[in-house]
N, CA, C and O atoms as a GROMACS GRO file, in nm:
protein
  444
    1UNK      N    1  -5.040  -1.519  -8.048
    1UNK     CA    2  -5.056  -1.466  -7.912
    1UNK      C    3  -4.936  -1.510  -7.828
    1UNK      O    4  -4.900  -1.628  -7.838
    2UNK      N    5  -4.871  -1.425  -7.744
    2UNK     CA    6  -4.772  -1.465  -7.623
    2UNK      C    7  -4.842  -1.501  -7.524
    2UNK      O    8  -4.962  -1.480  -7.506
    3UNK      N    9  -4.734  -1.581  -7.430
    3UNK     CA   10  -4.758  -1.615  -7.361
    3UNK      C   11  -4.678  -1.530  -7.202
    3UNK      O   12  -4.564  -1.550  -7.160
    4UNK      N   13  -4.804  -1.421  -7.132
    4UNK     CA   14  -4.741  -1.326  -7.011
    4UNK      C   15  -4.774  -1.423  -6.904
    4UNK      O   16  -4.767  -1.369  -6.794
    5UNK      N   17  -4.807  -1.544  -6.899
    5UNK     CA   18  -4.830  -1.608  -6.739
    5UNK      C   19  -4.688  -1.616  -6.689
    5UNK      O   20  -4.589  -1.631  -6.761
    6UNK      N   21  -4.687  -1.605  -6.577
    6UNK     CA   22  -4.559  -1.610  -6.480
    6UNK      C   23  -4.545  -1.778  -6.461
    6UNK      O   24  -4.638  -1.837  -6.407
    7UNK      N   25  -4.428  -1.854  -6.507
    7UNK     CA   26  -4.402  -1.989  -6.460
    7UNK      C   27  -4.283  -1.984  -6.446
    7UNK      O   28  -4.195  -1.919  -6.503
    8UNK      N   29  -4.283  -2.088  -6.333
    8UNK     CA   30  -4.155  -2.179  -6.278
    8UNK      C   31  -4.012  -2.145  -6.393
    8UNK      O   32  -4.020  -2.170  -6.513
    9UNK      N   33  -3.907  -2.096  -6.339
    9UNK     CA   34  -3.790  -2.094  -6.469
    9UNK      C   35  -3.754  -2.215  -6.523
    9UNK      O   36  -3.699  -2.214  -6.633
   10UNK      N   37  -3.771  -2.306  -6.473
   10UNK     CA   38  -3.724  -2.414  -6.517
   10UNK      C   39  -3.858  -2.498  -6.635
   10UNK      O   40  -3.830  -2.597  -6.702
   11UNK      N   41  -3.974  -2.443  -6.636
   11UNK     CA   42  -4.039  -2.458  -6.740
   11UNK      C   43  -4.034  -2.379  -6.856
   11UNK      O   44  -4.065  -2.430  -6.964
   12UNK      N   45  -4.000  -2.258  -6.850
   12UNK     CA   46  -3.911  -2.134  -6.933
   12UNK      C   47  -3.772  -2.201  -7.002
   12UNK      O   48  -3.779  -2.293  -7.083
   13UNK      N   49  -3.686  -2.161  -6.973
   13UNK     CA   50  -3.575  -2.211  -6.950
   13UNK      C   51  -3.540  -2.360  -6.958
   13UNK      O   52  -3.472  -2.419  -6.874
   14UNK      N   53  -3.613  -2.431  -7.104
   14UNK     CA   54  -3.567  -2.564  -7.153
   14UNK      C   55  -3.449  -2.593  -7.210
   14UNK      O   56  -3.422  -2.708  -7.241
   15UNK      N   57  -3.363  -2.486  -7.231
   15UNK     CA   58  -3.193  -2.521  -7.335
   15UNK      C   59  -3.105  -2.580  -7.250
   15UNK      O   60  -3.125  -2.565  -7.130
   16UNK      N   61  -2.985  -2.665  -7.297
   16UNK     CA   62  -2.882  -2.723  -7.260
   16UNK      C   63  -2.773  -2.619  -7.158
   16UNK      O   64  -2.689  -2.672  -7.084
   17UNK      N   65  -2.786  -2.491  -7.167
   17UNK     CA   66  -2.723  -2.419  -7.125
   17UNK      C   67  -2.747  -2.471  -6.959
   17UNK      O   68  -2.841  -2.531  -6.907
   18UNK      N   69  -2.604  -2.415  -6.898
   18UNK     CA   70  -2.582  -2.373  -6.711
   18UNK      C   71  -2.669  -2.322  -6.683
   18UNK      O   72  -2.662  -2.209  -6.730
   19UNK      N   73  -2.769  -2.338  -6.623
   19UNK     CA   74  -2.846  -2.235  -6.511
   19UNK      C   75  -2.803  -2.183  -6.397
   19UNK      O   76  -2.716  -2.249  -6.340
   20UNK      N   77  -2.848  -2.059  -6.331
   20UNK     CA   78  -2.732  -2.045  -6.180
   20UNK      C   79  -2.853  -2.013  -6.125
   20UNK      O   80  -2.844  -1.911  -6.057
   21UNK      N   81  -2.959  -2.060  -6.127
   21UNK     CA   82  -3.106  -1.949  -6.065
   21UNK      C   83  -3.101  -2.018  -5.948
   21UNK      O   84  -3.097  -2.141  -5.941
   22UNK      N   85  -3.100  -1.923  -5.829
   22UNK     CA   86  -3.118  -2.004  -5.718
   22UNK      C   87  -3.237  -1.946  -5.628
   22UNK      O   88  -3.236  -1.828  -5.596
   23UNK      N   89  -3.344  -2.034  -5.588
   23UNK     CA   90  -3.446  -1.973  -5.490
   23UNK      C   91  -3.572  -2.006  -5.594
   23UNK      O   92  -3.566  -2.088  -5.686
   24UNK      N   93  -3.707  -1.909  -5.552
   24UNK     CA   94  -3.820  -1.981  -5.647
   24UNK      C   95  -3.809  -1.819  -5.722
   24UNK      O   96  -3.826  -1.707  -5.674
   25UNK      N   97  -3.778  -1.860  -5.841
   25UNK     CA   98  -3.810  -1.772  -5.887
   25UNK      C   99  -3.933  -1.797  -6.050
   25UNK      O  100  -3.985  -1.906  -6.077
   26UNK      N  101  -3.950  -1.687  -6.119
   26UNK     CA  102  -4.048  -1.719  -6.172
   26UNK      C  103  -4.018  -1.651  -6.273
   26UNK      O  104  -3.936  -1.560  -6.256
   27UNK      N  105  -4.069  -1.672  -6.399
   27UNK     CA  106  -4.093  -1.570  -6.575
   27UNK      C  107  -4.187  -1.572  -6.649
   27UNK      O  108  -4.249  -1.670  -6.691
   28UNK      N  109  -4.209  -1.398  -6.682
   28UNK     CA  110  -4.329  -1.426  -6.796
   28UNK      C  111  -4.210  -1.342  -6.941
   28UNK      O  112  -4.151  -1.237  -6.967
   29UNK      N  113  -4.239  -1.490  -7.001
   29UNK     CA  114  -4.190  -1.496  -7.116
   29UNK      C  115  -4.177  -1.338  -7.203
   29UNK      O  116  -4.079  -1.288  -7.257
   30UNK      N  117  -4.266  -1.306  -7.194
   30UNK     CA  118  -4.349  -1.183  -7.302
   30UNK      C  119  -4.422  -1.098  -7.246
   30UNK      O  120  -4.541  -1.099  -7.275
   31UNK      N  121  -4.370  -0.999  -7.148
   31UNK     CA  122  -4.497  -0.914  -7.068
   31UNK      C  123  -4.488  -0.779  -7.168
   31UNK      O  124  -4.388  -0.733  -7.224
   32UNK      N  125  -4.599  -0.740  -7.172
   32UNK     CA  126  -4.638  -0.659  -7.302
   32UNK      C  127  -4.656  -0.510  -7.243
   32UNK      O  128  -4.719  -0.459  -7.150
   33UNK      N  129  -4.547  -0.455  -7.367
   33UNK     CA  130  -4.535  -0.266  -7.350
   33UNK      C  131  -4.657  -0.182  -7.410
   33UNK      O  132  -4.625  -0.084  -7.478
   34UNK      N  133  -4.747  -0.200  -7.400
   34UNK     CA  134  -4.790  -0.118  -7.511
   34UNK      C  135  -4.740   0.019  -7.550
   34UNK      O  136  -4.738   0.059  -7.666
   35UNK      N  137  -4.693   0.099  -7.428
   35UNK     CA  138  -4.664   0.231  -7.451
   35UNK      C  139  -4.508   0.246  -7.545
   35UNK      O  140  -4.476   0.342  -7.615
   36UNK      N  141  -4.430   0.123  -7.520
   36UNK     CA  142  -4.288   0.124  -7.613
   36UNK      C  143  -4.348   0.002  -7.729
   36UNK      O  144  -4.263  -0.021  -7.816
   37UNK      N  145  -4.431  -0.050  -7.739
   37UNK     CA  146  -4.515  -0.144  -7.836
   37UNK      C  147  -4.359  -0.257  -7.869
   37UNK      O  148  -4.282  -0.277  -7.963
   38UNK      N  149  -4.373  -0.292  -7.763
   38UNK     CA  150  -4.272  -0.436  -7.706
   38UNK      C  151  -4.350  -0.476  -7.614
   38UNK      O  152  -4.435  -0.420  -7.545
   39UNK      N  153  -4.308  -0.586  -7.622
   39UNK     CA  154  -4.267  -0.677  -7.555
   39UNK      C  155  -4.163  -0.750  -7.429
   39UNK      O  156  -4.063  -0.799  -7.481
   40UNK      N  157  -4.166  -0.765  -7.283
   40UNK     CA  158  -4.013  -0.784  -7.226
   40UNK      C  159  -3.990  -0.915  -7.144
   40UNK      O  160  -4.104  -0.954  -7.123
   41UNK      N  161  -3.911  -0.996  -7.091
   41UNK     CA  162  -3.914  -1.092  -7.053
   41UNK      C  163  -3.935  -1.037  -6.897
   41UNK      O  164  -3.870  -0.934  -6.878
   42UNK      N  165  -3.998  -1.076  -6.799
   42UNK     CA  166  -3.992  -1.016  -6.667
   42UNK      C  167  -3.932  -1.161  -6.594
   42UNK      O  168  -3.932  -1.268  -6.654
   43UNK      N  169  -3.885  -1.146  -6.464
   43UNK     CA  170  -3.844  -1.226  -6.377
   43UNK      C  171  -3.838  -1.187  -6.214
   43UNK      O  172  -3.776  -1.099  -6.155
   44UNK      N  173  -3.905  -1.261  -6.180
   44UNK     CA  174  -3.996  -1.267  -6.052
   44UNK      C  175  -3.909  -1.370  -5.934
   44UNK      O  176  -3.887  -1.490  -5.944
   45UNK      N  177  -3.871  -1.278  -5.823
   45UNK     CA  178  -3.847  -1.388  -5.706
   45UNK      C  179  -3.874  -1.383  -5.628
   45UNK      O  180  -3.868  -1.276  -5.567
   46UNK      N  181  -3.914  -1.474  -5.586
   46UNK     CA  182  -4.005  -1.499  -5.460
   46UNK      C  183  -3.958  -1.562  -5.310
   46UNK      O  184  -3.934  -1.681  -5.288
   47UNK      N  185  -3.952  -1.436  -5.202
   47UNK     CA  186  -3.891  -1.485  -5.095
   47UNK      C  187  -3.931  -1.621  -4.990
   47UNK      O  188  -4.036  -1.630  -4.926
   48UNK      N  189  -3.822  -1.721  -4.990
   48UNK     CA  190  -3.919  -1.832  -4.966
   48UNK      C  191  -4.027  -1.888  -4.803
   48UNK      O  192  -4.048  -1.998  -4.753
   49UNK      N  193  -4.068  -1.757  -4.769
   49UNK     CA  194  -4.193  -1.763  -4.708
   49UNK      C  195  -4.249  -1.706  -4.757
   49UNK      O  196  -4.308  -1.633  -4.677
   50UNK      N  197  -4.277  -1.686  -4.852
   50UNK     CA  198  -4.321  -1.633  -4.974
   50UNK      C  199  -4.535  -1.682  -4.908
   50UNK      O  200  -4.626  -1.617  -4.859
   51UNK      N  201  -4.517  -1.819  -4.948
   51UNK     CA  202  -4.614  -1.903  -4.986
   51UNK      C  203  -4.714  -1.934  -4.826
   51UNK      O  204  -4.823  -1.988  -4.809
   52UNK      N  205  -4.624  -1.877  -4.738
   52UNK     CA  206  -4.668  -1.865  -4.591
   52UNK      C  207  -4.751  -1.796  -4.529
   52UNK      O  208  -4.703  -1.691  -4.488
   53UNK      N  209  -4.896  -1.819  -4.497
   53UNK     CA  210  -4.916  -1.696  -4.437
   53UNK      C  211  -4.960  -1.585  -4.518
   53UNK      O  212  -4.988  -1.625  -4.632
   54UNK      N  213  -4.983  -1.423  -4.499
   54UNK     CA  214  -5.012  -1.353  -4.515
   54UNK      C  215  -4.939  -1.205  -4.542
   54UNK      O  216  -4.978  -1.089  -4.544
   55UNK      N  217  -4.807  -1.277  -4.561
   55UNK     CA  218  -4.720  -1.117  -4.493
   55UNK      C  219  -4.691  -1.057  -4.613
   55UNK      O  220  -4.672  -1.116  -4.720
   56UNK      N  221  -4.689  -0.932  -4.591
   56UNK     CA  222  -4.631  -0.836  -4.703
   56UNK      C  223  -4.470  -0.792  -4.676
   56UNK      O  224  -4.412  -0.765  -4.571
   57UNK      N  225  -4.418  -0.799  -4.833
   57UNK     CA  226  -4.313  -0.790  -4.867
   57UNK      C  227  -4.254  -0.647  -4.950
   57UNK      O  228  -4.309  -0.605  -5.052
   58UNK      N  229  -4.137  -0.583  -4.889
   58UNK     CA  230  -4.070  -0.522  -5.027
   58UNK      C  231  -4.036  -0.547  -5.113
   58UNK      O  232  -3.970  -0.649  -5.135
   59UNK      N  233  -4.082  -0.434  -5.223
   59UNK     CA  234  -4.062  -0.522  -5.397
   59UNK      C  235  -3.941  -0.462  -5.403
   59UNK      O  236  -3.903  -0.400  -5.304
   60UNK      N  237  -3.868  -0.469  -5.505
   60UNK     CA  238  -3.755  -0.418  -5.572
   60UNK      C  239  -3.742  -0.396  -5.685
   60UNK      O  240  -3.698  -0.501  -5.734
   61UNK      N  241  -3.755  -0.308  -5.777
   61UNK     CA  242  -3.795  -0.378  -5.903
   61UNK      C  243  -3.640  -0.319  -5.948
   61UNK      O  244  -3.595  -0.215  -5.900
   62UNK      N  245  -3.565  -0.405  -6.050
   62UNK     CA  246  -3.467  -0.399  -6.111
   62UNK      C  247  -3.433  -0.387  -6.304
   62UNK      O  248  -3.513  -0.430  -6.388
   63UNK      N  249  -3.317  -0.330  -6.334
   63UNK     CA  250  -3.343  -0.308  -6.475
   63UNK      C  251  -3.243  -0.439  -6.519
   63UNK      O  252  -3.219  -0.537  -6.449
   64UNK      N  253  -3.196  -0.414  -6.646
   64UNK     CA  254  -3.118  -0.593  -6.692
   64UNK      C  255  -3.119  -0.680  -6.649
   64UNK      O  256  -3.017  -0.740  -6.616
   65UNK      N  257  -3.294  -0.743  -6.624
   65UNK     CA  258  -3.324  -0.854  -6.561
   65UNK      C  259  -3.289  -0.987  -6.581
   65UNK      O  260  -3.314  -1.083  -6.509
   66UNK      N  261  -3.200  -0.980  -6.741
   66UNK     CA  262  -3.162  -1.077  -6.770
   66UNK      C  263  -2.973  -1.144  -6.695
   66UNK      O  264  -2.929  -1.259  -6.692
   67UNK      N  265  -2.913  -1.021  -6.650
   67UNK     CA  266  -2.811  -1.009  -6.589
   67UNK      C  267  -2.824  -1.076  -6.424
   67UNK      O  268  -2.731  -1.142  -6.377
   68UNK      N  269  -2.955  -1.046  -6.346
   68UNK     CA  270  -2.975  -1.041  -6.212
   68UNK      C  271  -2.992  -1.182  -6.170
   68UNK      O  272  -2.970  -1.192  -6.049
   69UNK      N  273  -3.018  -1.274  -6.215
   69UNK     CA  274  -3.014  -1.424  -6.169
   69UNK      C  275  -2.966  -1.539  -6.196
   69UNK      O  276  -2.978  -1.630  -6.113
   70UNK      N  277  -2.895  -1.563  -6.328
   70UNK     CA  278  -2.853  -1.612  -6.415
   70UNK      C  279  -2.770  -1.595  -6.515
   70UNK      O  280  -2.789  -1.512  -6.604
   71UNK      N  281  -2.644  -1.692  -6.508
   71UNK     CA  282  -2.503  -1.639  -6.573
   71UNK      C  283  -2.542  -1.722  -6.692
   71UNK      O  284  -2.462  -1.699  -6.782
   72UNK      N  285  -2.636  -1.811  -6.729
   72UNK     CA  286  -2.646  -1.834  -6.894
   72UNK      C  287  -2.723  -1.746  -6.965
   72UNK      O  288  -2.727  -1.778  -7.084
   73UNK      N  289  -2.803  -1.622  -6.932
   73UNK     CA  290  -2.839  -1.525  -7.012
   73UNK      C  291  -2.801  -1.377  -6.949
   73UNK      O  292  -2.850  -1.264  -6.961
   74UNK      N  293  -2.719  -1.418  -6.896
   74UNK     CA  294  -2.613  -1.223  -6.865
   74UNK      C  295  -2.567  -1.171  -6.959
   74UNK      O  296  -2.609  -1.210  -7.068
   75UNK      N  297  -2.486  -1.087  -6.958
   75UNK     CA  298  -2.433  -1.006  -7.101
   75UNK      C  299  -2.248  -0.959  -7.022
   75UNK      O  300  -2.152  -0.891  -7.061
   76UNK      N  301  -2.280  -1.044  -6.894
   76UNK     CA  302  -2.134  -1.071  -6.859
   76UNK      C  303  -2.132  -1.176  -6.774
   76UNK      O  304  -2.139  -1.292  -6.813
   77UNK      N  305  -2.118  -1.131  -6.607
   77UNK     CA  306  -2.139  -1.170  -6.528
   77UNK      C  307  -2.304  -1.183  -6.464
   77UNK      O  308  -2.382  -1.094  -6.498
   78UNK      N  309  -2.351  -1.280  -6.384
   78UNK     CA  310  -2.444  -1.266  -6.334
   78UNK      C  311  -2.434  -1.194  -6.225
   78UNK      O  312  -2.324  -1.199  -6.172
   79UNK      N  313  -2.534  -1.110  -6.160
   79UNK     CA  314  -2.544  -1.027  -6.016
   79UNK      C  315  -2.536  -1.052  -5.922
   79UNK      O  316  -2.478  -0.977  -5.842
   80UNK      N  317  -2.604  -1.205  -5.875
   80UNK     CA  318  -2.593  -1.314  -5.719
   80UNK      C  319  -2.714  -1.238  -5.717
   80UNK      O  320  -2.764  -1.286  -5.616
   81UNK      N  321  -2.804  -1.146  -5.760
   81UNK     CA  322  -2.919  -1.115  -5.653
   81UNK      C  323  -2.992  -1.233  -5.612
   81UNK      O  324  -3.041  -1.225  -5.499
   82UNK      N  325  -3.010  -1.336  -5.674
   82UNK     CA  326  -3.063  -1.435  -5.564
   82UNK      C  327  -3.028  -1.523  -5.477
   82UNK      O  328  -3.108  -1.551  -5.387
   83UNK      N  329  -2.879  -1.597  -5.485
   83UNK     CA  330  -2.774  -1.581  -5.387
   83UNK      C  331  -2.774  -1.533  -5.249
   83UNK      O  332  -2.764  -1.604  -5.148
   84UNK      N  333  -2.789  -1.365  -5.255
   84UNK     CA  334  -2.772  -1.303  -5.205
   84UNK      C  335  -2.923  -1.274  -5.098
   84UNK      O  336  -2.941  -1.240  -4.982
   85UNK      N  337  -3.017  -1.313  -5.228
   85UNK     CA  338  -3.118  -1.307  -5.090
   85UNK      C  339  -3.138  -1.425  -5.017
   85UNK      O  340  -3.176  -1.419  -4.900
   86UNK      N  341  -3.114  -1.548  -5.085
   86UNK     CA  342  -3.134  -1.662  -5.012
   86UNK      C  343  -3.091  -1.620  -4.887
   86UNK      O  344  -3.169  -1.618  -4.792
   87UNK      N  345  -2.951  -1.579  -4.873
   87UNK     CA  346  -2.868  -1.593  -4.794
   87UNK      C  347  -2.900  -1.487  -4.682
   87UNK      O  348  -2.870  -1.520  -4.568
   88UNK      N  349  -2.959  -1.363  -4.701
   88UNK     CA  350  -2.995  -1.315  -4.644
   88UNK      C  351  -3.125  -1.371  -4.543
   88UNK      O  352  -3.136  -1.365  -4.421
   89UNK      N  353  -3.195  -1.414  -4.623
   89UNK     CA  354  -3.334  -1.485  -4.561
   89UNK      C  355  -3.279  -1.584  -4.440
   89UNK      O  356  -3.335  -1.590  -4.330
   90UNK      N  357  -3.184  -1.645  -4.468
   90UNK     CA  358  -3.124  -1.716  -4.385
   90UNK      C  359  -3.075  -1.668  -4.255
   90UNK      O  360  -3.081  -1.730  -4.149
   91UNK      N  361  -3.022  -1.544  -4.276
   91UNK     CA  362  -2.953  -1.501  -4.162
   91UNK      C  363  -3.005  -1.383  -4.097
   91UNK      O  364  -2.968  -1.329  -3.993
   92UNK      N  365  -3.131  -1.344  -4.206
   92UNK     CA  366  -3.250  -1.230  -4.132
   92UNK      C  367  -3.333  -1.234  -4.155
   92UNK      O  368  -3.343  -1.142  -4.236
   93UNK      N  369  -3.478  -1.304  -4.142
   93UNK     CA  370  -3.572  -1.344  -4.253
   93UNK      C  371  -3.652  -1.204  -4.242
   93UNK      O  372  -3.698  -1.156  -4.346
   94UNK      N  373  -3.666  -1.143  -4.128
   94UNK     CA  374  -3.765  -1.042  -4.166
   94UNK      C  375  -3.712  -0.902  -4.310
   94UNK      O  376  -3.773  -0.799  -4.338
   95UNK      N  377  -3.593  -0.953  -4.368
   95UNK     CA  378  -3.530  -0.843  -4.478
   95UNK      C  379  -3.552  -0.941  -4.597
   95UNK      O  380  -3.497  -0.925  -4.706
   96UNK      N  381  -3.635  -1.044  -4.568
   96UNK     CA  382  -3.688  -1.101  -4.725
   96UNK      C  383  -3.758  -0.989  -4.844
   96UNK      O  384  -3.823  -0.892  -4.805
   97UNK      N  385  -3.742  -1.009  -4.944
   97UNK     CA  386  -3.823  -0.895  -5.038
   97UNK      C  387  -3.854  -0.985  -5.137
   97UNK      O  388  -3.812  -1.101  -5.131
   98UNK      N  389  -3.953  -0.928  -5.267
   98UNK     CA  390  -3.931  -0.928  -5.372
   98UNK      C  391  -3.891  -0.906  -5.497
   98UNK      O  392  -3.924  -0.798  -5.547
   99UNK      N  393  -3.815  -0.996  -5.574
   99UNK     CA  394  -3.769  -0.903  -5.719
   99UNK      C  395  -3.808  -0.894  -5.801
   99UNK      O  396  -3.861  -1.003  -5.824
  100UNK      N  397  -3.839  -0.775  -5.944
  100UNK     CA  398  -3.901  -0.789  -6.009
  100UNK      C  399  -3.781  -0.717  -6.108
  100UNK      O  400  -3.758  -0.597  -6.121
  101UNK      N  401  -3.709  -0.842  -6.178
  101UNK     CA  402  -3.641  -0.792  -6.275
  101UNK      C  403  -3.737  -0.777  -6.441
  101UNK      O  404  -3.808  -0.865  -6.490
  102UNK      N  405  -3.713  -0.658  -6.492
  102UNK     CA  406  -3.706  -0.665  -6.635
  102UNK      C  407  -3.597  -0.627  -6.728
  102UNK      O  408  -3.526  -0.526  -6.728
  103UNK      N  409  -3.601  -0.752  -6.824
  103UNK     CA  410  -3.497  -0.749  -6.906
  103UNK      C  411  -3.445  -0.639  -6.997
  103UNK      O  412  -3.528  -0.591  -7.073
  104UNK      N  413  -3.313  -0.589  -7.002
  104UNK     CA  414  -3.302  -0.460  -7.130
  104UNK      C  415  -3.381  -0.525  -7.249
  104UNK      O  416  -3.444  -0.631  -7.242
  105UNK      N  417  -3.368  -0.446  -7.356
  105UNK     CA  418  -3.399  -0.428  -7.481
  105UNK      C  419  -3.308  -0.474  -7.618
  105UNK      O  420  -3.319  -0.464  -7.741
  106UNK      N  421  -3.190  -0.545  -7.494
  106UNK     CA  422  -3.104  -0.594  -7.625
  106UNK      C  423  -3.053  -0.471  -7.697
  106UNK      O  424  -3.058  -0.356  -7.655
  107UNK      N  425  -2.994  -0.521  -7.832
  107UNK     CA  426  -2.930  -0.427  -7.881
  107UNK      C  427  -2.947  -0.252  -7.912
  107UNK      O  428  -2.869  -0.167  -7.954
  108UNK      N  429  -3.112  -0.250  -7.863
  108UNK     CA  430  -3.153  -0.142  -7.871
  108UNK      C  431  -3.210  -0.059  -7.704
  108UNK      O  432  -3.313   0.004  -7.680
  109UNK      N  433  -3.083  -0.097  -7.606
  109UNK     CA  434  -3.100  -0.112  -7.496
  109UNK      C  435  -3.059   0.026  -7.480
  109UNK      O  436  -3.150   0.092  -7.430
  110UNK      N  437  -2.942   0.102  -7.508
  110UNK     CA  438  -2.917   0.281  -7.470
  110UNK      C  439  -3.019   0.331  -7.525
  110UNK      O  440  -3.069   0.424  -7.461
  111UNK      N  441  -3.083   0.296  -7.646
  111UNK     CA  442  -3.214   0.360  -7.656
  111UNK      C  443  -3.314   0.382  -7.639
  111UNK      O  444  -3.368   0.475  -7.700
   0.00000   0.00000   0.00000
């Protein structure tokens, strides 16, 4: 059985490798396709009034989720999308959102 609970990246994400994740973000290891009968890593961020209150947020949902937060599992460069929202939150909080990256398919990703 996998494991789809959403946790902390840094309980995910035990290897020696650089991390660049910045903000709270979150992963479920194994969120399950049935309709492509896969499996995908998802990654979740959470704007940090996130945990405040009651407010609703825009989602975003994004594709090469493995590219969007983190330059030790990109397939080049990382994106800054979380960077980018920190920073935003900072300087506009009401344009906080959420992300909901999922990862390509790897080598069988144009297909």
């Amino acid at each position: 059985m996998t494991n789809n609970t959403a946790l902390p990246w840094r309980e995910v994400l035990k290897d020696d490798k650089i991390h660049t994740i910045t903000g709270d973000v979150w992963v479920i290891e194994a969120f399950p396709i049935p309709e492509l009968q896969t499996e995908r890593r998802i990654w979740i961020y959470l704007p940090k009034s996130y945990h405040e209150g009651d407010r609703r947020y825009p989602v975003l949902y994004m594709h090469d989720g493995q590219n969007v937060f983190n330059q030790a599992t990109s397939w080049g460069s990382e994106w800054g999308v979380d960077e980018t929202l920190e920073q935003m939150a900072f300087d506009e909080p009401e344009l906080e959102a959420i992300v909901v990256a999922i990862d390509n398919g790897g080598d069988q990703r144009n297909n």
